[in-house]
PQR file of N, CA, C, O and H, with PARSE charges and radii, in Angstrom:
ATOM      1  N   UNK A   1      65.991-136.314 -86.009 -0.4000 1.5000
ATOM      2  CA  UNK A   1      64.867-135.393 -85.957 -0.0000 2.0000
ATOM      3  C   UNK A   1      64.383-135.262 -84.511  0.5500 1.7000
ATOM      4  O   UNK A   1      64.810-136.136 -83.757 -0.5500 1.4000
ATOM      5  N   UNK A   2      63.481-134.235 -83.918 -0.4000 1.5000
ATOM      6  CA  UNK A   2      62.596-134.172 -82.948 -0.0000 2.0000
ATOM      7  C   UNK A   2      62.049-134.852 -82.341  0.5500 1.7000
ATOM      8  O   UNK A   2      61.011-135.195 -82.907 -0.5500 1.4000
ATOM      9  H   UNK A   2      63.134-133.525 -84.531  0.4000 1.0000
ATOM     10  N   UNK A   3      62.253-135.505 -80.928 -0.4000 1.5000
ATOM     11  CA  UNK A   3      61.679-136.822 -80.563 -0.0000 2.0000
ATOM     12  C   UNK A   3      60.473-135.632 -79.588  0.5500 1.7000
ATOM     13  O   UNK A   3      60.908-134.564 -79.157 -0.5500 1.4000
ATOM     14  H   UNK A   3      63.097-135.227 -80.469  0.4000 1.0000
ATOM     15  N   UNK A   4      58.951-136.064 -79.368 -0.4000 1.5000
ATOM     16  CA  UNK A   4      58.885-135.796 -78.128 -0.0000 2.0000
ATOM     17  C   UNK A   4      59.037-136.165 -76.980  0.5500 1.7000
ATOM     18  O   UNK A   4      59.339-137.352 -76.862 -0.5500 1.4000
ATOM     19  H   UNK A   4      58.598-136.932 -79.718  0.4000 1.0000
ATOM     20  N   UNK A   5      58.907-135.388 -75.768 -0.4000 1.5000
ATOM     21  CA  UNK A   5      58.801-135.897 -74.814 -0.0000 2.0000
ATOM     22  C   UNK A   5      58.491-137.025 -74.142  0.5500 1.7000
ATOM     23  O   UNK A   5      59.009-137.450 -73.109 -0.5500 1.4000
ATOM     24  H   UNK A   5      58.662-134.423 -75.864  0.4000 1.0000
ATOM     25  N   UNK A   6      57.673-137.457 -74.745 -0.4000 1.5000
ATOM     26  CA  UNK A   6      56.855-138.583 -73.860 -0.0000 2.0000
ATOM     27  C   UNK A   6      57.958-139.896 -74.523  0.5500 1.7000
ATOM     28  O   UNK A   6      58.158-140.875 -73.804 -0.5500 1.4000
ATOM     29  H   UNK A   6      57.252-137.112 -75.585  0.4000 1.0000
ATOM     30  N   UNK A   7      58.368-139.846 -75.375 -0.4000 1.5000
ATOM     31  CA  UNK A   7      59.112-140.940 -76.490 -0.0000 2.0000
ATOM     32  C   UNK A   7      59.914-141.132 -75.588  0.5500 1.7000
ATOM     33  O   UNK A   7      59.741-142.216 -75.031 -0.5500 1.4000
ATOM     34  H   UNK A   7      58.206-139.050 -75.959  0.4000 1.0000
ATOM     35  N   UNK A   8      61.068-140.282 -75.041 -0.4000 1.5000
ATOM     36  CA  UNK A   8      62.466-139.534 -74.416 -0.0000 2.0000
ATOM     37  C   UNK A   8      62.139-140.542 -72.942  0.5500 1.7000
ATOM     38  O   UNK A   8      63.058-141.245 -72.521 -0.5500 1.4000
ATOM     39  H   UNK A   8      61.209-139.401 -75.493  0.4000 1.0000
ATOM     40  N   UNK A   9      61.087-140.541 -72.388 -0.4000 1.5000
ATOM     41  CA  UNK A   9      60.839-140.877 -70.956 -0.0000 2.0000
ATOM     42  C   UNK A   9      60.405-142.690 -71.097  0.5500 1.7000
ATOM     43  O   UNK A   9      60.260-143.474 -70.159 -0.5500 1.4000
ATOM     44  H   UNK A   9      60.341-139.970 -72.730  0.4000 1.0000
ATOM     45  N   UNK A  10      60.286-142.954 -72.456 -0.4000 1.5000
ATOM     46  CA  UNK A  10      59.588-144.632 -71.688 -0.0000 2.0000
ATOM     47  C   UNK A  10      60.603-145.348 -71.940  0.5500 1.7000
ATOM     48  O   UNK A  10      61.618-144.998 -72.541 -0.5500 1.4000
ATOM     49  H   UNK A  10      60.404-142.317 -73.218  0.4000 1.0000
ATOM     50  N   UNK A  11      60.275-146.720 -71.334 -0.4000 1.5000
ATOM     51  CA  UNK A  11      61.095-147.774 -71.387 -0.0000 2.0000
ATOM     52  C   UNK A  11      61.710-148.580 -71.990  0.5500 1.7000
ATOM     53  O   UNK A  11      62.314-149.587 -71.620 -0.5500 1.4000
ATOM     54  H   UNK A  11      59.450-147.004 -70.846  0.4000 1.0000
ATOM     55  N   UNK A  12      61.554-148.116 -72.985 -0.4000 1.5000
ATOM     56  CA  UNK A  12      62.456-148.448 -74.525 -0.0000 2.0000
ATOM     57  C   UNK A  12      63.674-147.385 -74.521  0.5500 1.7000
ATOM     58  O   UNK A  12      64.792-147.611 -74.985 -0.5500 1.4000
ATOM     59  H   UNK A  12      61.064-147.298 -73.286  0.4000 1.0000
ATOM     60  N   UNK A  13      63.247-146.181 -73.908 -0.4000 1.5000
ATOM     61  CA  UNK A  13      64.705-145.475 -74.569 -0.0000 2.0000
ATOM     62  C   UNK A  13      65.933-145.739 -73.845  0.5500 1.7000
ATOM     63  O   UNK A  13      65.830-146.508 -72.889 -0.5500 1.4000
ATOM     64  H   UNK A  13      62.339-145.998 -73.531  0.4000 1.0000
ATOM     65  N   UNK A  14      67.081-145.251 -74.112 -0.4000 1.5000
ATOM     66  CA  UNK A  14      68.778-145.722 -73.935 -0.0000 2.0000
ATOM     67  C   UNK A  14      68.634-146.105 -72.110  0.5500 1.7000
ATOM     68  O   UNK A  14      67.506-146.240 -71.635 -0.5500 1.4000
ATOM     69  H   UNK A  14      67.164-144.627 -74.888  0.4000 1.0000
ATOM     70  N   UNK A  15      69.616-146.220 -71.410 -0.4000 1.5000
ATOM     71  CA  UNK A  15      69.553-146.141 -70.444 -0.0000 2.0000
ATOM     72  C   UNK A  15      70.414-144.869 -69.610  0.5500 1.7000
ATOM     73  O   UNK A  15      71.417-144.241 -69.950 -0.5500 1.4000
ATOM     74  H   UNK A  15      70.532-146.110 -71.796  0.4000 1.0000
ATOM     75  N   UNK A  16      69.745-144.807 -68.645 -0.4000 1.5000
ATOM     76  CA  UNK A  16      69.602-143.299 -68.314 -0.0000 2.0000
ATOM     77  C   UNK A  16      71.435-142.870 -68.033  0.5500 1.7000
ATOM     78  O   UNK A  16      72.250-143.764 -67.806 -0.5500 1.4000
ATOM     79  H   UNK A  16      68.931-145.317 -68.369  0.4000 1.0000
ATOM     80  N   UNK A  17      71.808-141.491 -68.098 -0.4000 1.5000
ATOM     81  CA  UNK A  17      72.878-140.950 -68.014 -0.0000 2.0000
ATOM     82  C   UNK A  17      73.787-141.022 -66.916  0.5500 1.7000
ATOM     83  O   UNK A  17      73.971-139.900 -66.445 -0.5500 1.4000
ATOM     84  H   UNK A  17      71.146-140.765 -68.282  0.4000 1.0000
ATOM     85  N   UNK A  18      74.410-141.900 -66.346 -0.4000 1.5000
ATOM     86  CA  UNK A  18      75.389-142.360 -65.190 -0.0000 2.0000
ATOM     87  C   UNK A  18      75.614-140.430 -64.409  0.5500 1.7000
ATOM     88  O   UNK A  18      75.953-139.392 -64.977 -0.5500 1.4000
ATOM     89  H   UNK A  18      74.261-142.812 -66.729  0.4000 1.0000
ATOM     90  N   UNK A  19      75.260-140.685 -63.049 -0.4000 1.5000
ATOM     91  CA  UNK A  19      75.644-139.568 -61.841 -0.0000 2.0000
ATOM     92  C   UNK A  19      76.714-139.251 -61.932  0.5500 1.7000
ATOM     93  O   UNK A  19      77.321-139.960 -62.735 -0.5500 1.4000
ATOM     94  H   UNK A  19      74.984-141.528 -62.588  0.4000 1.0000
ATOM     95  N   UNK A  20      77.331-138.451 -61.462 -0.4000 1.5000
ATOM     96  CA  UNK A  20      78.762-138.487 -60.842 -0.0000 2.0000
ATOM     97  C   UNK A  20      78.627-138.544 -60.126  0.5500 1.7000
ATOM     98  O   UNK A  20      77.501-138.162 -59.807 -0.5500 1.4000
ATOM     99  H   UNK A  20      76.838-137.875 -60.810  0.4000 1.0000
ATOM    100  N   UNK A  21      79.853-139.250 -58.574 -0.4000 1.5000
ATOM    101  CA  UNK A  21      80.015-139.029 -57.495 -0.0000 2.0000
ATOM    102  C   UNK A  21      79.758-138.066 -57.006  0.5500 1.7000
ATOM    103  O   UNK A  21      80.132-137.073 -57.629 -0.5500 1.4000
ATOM    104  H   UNK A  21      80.768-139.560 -58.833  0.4000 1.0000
ATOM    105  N   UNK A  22      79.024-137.825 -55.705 -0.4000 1.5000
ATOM    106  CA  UNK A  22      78.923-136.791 -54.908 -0.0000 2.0000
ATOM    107  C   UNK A  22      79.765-136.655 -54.028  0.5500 1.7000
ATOM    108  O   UNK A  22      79.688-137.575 -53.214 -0.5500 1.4000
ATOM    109  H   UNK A  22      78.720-138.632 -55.199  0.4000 1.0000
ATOM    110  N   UNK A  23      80.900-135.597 -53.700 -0.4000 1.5000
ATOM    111  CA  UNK A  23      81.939-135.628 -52.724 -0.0000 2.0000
ATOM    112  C   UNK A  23      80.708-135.541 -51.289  0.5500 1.7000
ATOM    113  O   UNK A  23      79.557-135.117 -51.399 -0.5500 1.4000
ATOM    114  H   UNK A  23      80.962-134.850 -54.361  0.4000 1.0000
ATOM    115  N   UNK A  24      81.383-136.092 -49.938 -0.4000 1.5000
ATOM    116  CA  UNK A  24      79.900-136.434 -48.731 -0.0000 2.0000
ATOM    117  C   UNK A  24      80.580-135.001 -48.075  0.5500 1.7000
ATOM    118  O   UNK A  24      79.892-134.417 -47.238 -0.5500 1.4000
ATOM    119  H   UNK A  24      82.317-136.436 -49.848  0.4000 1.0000
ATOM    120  N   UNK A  25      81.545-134.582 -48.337 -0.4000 1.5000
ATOM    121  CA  UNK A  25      81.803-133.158 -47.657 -0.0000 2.0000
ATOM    122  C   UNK A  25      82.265-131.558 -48.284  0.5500 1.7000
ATOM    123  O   UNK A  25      83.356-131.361 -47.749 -0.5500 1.4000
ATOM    124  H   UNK A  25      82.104-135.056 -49.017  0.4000 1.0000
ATOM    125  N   UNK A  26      82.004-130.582 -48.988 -0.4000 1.5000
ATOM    126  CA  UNK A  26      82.970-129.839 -48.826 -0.0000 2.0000
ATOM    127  C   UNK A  26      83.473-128.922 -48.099  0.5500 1.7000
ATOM    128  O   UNK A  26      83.037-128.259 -47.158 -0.5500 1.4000
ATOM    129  H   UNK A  26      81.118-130.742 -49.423  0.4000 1.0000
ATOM    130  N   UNK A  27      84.889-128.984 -48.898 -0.4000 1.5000
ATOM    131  CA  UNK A  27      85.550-127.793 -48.071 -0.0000 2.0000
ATOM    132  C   UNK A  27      84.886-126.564 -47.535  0.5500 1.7000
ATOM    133  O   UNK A  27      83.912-125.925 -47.932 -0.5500 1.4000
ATOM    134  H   UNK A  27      85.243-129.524 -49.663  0.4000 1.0000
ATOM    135  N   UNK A  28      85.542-126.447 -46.711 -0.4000 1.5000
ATOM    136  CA  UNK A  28      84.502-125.098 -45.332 -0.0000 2.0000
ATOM    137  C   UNK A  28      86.430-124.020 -45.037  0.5500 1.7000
ATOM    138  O   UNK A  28      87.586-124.337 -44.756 -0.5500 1.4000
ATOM    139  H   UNK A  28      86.334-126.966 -46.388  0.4000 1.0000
ATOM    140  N   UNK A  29      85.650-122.720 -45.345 -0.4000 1.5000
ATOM    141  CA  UNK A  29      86.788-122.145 -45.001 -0.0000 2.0000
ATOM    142  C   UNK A  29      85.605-120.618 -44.407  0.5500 1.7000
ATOM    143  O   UNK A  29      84.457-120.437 -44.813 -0.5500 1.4000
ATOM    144  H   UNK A  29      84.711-122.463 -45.573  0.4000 1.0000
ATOM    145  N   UNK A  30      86.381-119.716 -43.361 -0.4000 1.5000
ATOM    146  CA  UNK A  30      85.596-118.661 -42.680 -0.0000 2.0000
ATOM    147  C   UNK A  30      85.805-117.685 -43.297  0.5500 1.7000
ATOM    148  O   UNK A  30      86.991-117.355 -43.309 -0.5500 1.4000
ATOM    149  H   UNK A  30      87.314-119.863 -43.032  0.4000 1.0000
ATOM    150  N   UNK A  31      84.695-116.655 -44.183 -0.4000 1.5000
ATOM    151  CA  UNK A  31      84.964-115.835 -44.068 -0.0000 2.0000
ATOM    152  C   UNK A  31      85.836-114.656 -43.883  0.5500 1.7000
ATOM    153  O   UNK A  31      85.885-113.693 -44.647 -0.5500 1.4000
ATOM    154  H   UNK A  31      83.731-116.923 -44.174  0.4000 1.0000
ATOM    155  N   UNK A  32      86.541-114.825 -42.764 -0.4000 1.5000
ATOM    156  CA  UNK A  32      87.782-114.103 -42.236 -0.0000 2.0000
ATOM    157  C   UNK A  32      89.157-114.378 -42.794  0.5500 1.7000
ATOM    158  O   UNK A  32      90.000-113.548 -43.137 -0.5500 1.4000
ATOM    159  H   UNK A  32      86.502-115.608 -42.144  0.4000 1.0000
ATOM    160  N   UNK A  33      89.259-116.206 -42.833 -0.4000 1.5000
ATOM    161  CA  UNK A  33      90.359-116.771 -43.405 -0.0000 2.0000
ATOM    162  C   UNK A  33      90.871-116.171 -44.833  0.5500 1.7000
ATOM    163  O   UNK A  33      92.018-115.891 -45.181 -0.5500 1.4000
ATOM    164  H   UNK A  33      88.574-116.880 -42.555  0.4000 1.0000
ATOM    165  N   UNK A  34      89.551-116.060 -45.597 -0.4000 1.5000
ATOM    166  CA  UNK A  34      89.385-115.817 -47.051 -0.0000 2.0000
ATOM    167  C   UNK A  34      89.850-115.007 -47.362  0.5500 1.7000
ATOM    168  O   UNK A  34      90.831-114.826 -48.083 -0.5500 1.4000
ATOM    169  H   UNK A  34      88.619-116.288 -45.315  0.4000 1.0000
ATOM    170  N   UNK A  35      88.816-114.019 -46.549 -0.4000 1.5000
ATOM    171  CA  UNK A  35      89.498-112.070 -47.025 -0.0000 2.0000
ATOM    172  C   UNK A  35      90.620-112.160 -45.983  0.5500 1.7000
ATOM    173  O   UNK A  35      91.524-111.898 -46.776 -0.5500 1.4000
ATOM    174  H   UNK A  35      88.020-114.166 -45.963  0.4000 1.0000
ATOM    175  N   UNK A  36      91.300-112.338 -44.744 -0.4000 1.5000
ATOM    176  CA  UNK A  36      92.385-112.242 -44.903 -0.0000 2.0000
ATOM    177  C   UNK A  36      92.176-110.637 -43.937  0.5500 1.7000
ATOM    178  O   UNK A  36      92.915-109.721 -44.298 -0.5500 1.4000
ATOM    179  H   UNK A  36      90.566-112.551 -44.099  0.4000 1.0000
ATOM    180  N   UNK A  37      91.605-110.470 -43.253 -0.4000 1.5000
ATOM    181  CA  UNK A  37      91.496-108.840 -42.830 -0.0000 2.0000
ATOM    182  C   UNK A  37      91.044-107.733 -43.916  0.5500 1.7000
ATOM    183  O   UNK A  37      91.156-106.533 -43.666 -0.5500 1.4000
ATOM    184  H   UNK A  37      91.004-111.214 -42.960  0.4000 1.0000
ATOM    185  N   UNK A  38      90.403-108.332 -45.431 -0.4000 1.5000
ATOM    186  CA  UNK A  38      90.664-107.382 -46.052 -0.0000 2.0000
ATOM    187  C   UNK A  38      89.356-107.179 -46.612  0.5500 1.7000
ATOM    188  O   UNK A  38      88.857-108.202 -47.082 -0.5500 1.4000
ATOM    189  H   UNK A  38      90.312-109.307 -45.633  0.4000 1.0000
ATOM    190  N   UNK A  39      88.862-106.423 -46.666 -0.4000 1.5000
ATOM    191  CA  UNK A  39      86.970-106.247 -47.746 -0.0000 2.0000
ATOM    192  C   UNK A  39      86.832-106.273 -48.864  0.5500 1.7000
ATOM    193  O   UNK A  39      85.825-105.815 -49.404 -0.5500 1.4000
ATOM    194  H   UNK A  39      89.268-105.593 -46.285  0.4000 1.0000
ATOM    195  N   UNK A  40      88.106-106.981 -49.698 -0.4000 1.5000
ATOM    196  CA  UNK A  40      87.510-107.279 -50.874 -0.0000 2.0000
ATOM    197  C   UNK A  40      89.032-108.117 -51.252  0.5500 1.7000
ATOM    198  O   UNK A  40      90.202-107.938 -50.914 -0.5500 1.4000
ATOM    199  H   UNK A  40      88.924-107.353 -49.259  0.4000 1.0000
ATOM    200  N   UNK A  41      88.074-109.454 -52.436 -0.4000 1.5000
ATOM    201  CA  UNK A  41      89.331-110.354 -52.358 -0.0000 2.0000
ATOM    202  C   UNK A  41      88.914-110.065 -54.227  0.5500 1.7000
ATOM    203  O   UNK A  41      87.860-109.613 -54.676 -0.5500 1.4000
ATOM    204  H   UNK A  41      87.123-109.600 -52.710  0.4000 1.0000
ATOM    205  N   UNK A  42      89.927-110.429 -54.859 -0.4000 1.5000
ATOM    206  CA  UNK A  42      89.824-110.892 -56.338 -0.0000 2.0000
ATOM    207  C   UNK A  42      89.887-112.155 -56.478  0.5500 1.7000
ATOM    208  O   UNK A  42      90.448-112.904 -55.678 -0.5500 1.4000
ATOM    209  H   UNK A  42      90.783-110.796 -54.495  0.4000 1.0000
ATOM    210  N   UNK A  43      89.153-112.599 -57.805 -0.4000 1.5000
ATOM    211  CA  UNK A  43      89.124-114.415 -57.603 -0.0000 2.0000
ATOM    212  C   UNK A  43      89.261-114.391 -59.097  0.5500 1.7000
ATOM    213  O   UNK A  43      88.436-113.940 -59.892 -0.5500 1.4000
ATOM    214  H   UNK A  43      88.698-111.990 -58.455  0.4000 1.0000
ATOM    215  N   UNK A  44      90.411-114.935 -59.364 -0.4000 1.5000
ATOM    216  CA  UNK A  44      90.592-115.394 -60.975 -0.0000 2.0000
ATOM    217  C   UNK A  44      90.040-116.868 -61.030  0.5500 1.7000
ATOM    218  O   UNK A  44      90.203-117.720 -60.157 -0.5500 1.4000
ATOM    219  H   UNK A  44      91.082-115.301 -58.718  0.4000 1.0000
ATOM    220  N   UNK A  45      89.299-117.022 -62.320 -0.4000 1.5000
ATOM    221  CA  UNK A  45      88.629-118.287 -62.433 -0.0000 2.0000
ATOM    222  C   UNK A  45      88.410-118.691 -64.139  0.5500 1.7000
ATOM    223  O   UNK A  45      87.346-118.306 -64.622 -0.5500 1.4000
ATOM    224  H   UNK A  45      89.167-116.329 -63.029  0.4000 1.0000
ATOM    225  N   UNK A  46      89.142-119.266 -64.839 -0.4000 1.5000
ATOM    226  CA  UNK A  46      89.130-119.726 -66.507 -0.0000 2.0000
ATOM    227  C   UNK A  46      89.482-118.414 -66.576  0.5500 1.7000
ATOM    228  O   UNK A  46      88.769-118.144 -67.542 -0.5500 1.4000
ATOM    229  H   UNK A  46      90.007-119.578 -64.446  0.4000 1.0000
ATOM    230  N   UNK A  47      90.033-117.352 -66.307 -0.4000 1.5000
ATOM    231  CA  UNK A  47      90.853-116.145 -67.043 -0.0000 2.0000
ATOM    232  C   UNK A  47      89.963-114.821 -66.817  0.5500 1.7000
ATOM    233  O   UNK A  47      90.332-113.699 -67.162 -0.5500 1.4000
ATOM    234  H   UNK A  47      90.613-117.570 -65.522  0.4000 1.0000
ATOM    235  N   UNK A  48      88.649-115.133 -66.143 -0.4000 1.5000
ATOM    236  CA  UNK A  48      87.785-114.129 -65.202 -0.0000 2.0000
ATOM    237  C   UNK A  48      88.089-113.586 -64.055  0.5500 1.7000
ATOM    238  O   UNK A  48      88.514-114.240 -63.103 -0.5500 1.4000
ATOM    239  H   UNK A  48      88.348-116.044 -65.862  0.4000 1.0000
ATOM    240  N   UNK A  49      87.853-112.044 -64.040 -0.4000 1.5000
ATOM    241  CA  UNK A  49      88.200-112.264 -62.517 -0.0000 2.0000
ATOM    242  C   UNK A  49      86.620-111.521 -61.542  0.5500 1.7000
ATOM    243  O   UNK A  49      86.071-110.482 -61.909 -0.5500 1.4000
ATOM    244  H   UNK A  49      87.508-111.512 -64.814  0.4000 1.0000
ATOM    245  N   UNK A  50      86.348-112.011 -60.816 -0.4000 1.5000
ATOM    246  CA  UNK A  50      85.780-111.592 -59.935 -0.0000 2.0000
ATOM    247  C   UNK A  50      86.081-110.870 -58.407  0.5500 1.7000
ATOM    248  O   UNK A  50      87.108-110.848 -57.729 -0.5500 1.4000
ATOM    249  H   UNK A  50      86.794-112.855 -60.518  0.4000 1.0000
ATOM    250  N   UNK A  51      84.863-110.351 -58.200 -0.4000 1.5000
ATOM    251  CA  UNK A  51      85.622-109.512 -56.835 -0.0000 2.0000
ATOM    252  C   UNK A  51      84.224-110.176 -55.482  0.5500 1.7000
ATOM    253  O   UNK A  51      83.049-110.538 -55.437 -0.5500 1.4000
ATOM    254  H   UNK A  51      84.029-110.369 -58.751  0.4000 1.0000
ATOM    255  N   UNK A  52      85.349-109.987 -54.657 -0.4000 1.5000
ATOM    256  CA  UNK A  52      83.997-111.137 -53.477 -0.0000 2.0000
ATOM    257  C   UNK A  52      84.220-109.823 -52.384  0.5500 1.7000
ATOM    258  O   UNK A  52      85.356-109.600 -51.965 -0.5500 1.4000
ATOM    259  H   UNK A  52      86.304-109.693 -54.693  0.4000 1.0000
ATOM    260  N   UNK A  53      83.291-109.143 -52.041 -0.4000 1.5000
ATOM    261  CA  UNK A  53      83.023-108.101 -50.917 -0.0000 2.0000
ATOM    262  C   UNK A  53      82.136-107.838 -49.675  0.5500 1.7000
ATOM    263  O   UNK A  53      80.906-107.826 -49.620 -0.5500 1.4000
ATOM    264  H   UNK A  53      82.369-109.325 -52.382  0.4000 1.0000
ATOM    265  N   UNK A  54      82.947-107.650 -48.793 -0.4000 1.5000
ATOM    266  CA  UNK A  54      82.602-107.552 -47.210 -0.0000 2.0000
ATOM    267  C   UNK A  54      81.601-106.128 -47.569  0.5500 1.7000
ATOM    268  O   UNK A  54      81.928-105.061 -48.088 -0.5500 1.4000
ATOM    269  H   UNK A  54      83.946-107.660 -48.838  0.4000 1.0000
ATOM    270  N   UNK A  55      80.348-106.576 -47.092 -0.4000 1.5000
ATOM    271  CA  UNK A  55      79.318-104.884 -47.206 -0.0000 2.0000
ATOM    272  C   UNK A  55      79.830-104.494 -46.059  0.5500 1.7000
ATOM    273  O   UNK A  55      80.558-105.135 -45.302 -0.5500 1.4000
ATOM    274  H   UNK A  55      80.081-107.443 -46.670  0.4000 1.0000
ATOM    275  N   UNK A  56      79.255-102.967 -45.910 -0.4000 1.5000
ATOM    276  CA  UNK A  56      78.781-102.450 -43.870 -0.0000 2.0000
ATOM    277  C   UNK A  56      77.764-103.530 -43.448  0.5500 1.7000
ATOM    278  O   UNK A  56      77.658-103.928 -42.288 -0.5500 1.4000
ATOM    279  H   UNK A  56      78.663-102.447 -46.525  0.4000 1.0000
ATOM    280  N   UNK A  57      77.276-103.822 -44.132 -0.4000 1.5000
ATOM    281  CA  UNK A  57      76.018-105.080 -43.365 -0.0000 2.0000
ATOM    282  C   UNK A  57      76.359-106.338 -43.024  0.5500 1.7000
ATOM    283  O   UNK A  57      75.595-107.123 -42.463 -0.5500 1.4000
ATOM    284  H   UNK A  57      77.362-103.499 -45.075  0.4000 1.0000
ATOM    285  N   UNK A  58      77.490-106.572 -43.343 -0.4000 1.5000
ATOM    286  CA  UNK A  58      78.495-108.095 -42.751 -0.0000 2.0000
ATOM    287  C   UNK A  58      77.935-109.121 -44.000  0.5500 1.7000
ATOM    288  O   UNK A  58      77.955-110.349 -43.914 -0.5500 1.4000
ATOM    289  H   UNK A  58      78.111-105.934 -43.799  0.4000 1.0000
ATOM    290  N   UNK A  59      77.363-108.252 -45.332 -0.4000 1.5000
ATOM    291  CA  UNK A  59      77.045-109.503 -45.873 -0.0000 2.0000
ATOM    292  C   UNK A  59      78.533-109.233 -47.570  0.5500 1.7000
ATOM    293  O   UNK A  59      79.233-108.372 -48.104 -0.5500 1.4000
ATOM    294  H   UNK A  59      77.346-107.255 -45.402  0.4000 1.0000
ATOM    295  N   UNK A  60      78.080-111.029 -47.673 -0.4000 1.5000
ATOM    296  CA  UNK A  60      79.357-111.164 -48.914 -0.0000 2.0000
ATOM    297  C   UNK A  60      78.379-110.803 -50.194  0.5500 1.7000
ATOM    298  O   UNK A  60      77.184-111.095 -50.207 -0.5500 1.4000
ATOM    299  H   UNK A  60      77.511-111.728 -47.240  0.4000 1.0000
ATOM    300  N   UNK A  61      79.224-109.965 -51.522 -0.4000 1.5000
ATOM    301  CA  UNK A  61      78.550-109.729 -52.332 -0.0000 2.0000
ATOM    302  C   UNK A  61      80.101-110.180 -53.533  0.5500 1.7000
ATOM    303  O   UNK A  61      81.217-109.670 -53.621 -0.5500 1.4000
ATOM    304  H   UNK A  61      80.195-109.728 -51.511  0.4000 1.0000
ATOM    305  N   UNK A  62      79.414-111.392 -54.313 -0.4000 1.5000
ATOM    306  CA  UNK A  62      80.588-111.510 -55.786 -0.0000 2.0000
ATOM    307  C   UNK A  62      79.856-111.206 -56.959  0.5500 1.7000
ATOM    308  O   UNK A  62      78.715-111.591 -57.215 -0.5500 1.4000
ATOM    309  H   UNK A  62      78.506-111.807 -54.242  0.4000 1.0000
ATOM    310  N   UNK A  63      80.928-110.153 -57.976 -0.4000 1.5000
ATOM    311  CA  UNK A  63      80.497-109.629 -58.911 -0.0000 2.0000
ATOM    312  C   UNK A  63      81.418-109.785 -59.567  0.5500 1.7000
ATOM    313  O   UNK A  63      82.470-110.132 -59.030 -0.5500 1.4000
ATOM    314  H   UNK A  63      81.854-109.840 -57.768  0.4000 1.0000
ATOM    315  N   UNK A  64      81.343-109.579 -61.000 -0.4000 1.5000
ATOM    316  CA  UNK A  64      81.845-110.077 -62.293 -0.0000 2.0000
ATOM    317  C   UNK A  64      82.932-108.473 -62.336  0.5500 1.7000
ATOM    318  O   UNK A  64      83.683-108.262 -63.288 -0.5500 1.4000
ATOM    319  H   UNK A  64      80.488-109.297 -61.436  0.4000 1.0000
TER
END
């Protein structure tokens, strides 16, 4: 059933849910490398694809 809140937070309940590792760096790639000379890249991802685009304003825009 419905525990509230306050139940959920004290010191009786389970002990709390283990972190995952935090990688201390990621990968860094430019802009340029990415697209490749080109203003728009496709990105397949679980069977999606997205599109990642260079504006006139130098900014990146990804859309479904």
């Amino acid at each position: 059933m419905f525990e509230p809140a306050a139940s959920l937070s004290s010191p009786e309940s389970s002990s709390p849910l283990p972190v995952p590792p935090v990688s201390r760096t990621a990968a860094r790639i430019s802009s340029d490398q990415l697209l490749g000379g080109a203003r728009e890249l496709v990105i397949e991802h679980a069977g999606q694809y997205y599109h990642l685009r260079l504006t006139r304003n130098d900014k990146l825009i990804l859309t479904k």
